[in-house]
C-alpha positions in Angstrom: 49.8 19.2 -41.0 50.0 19.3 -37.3 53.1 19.0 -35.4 53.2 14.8 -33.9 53.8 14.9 -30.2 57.2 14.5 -29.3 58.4 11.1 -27.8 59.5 10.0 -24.4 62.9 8.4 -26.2 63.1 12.4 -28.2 62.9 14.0 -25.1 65.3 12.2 -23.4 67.9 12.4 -25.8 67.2 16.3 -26.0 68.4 16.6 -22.4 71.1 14.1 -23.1 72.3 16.1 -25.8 72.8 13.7 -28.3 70.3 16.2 -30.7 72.1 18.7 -33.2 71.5 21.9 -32.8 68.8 22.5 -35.9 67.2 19.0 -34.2 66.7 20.7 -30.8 65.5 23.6 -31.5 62.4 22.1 -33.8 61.9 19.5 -30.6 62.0 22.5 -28.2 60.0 24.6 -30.4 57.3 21.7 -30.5 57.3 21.5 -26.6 56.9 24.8 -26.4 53.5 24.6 -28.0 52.5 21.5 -26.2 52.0 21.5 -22.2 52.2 17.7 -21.8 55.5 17.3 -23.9 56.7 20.6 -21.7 55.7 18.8 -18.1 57.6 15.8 -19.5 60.3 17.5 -20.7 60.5 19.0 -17.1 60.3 15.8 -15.8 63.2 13.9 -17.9 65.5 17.1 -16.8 64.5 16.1 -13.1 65.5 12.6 -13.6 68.8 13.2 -15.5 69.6 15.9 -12.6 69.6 13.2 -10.1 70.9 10.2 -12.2 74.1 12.4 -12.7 74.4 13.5 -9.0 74.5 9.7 -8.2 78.2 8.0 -8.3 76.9 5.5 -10.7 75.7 7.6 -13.2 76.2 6.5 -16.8 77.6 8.5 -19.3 74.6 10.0 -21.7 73.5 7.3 -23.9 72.5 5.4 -21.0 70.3 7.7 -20.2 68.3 7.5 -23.0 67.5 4.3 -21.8 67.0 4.7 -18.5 64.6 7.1 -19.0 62.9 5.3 -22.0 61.3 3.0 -18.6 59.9 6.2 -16.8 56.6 6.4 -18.5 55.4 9.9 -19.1 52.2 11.1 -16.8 53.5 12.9 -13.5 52.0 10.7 -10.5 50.5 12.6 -7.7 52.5 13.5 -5.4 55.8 12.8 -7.7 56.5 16.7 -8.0 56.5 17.4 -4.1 58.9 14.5 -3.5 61.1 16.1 -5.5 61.1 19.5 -4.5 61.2 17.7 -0.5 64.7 16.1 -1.8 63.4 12.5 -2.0 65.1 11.0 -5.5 63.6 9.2 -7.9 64.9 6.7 -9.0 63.8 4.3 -12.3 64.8 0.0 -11.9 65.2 -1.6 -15.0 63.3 -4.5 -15.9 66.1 -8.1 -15.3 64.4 -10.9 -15.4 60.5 -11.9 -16.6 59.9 -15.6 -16.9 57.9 -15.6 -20.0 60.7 -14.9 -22.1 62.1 -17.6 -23.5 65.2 -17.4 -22.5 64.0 -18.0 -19.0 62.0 -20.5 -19.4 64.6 -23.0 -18.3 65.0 -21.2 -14.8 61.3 -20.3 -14.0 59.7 -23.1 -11.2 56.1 -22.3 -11.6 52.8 -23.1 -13.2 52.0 -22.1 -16.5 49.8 -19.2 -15.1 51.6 -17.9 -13.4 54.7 -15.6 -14.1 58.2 -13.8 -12.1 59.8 -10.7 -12.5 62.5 -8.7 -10.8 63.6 -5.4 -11.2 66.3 -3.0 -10.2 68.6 0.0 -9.4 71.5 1.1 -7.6 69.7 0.7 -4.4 67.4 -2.2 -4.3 65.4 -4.8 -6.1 62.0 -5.9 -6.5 60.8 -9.5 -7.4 57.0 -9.6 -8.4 55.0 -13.1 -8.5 52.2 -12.9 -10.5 49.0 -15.0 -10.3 45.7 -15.2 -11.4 43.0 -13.9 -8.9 39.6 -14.2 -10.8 38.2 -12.7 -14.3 41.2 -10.7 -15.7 42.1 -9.6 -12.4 45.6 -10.8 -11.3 47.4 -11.4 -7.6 50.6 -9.6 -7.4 52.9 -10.3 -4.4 56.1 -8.5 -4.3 59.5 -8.6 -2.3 61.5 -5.2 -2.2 65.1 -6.0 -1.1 66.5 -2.7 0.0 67.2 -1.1 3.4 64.6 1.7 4.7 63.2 2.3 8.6 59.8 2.9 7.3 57.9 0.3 6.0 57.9 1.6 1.7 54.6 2.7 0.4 53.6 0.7 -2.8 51.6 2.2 -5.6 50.2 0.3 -8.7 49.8 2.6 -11.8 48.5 2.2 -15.7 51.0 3.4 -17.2 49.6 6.6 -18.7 47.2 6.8 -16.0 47.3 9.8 -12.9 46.1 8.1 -10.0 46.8 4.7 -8.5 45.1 1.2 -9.3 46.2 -0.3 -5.9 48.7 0.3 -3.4 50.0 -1.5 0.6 52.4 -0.8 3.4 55.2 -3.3 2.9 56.0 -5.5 6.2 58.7 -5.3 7.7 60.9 -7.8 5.6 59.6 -5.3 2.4 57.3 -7.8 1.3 53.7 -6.8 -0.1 50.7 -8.0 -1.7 48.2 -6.1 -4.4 45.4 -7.2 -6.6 45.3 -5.5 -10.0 43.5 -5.8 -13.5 44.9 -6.4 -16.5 46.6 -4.2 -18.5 50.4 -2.1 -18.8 51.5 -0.7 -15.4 54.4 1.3 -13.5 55.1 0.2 -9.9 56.1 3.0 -7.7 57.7 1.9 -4.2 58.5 4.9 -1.9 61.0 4.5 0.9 62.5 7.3 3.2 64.4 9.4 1.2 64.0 7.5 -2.4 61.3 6.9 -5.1 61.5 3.7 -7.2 59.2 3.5 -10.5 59.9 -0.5 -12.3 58.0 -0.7 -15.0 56.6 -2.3 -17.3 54.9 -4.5 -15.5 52.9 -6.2 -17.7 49.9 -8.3 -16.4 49.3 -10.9 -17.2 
């Protein structure tokens, strides 16, 4: 029988040392004989390197989780931006308003649906809304500070290249048309990468 593909959560608690040692070595000999695990695995280390030179990083169990929301495919250009210094950075999913517990707060129409994200360093509120057959308005608001306008990329979430992406305005606000389907949102300003994600539309 054929080794199964490691996953993501595996990975990441490989590099957060939370495996024995007979428990890593099988995970490390399985990436070993798989180049996408091994390109992830290189990845997660990337990530973990950068959560712990933060202030705020959480101690190793948090990472697990944290990392859980990266989704696995490296994005074109991700791998220069970190060699450049720019950190990535992954916001964490706060508030969508078709759960039911936010029903009560959510002021819109039954099509249409809010979420927010965030990290250390900013937050991002989407607003999504239907825009024709199974394709979907998004319009988002990144609260952060930058002196570039950010960049804004729309990805599946397996998928290499983008759906859609816009300049933000000034005020970090930004609009995108995308299908439906799972996606990862990747907002680049100055010196920082932010990936929020899922986004799930619709």
């Amino acid at each position: 029988m054929a080794d199964q593909t490691p996953t993501t959560e595996q990975l990441a608690a490989l590099v957060a040392g939370e495996l024995g040692p007979d428990e890593a070595a099988e995970l490390r000999r399985r990436v070993g004989a798989d180049p996408r695990s091994a390109r992830l695995l290189e990845e997660i280390e990337r990530i973990a390197a950068f959560l712990v030179e933060e202030p705020s990083a959480q101690p190793a169990a948090d990472l697990v989780r944290r990392v859980q929301r990266s989704f696995g495919g490296s994005r074109p250009g991700l791998a220069e931006a970190l060699r450049e210094g720019v950190r990535r950075v992954i916001a964490a999913l706060d508030f969508d308003s078709r759960l039911p517990d936010a029903a009560l707060g959510f002021r819109g129409t039954a099509e249409a649906a809010q979420l927010s994200f965030s990290c250390d360093d900013a937050e991002i509120d989407l607003e999504l809304t239907p825009a024709g057959e199974r394709v979907w308005l998004v319009r988002g608001q990144i609260d952060a500070e930058f002196d570039q306008p950010p960049t804004v990329e729309l990805f599946e979430s397996d998928g290499p290249s983008p759906l859609a992406s816009a300049h933000a305005d000034q005020h970090g606000g930004f609009t995108l048309e995308a299908p439906e389907g799972t996606h990862v949102l990747r907002v680049t300003l100055d010196d920082m990468m932010i990936e929020a994600g899922p986004v799930l539309i619709p």
